[in-house]
C-alpha positions in Angstrom: 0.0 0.0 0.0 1.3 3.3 -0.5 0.6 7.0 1.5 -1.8 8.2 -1.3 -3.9 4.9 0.4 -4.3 5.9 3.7 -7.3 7.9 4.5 -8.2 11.3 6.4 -7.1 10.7 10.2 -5.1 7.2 9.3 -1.7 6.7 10.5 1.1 4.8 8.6 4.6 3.4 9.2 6.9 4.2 6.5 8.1 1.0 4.7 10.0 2.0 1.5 11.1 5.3 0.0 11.0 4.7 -3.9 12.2 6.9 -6.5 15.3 9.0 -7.0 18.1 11.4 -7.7 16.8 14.8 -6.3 13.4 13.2 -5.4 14.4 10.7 -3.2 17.0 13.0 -1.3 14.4 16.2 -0.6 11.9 13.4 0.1 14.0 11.7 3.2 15.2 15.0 4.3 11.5 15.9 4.9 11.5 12.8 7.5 9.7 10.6 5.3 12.1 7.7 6.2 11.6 4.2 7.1 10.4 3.2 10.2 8.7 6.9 10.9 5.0 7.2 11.8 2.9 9.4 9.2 -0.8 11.0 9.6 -3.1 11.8 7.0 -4.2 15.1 8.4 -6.4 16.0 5.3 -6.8 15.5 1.4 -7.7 18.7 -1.1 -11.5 18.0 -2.7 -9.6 16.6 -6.2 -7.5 14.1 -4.2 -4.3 16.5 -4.9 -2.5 17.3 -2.8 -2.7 15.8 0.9 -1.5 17.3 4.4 0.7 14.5 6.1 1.8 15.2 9.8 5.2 13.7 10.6 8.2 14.3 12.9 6.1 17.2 14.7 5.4 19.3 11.2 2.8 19.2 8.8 3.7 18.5 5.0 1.6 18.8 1.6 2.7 16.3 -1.2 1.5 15.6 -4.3 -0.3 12.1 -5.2 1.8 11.3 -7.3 4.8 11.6 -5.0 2.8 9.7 -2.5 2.3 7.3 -4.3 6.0 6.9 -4.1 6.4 5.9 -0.6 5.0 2.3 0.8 3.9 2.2 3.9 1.7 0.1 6.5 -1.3 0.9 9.0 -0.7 1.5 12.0 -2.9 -0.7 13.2 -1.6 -3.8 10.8 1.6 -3.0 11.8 1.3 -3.6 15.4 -0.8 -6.9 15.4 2.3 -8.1 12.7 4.6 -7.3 15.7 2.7 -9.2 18.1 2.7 -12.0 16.0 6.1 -12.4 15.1 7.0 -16.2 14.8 4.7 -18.4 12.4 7.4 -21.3 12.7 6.4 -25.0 14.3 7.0 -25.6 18.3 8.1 -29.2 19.4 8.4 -30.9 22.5 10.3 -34.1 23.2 
């Protein structure tokens, strides 16, 4: 799933950072890196572009450029944590 995705008040954990040259580079020195929480604070009536909240400022990107970053819910992200090991258990 990617941040264009996530809906008005949803919260994401950056997985991937695609793209590059310039784009990448202004993009992770914005704080969109991996591993950082994201909001969707709000999306413009035609879908472009959308407020995100992250690292304590707000930030307006393009769809397009959201489009270039994958990321996770918040909420699928944690229940993934708590269920780390998916391997077989066996006792003697």
């Amino acid at each position: 799933m990617t941040l264009n995705d996530l809906k008005n008040g949803e919260r994401g954990i950056i997985l991937k950072v695609k793209g590059r040259g310039a784009f990448r580079k202004r993009i992770i020195e914005m704080g969109f890196v991996v591993g950082k929480t994201v909001e969707v604070i709000k999306k413009a009536p035609l879908r472009d572009p959308i407020e995100y909240s992250i690292m304590g400022y707000n930030v307006s990107l393009r769809g397009s450029e959201a489009q270039l970053i994958e990321v996770v819910r918040e909420k699928d992200y944690q229940t993934s944590e708590e269920k780390a090991f998916d391997g077989t258990i066996t006792r003697d």
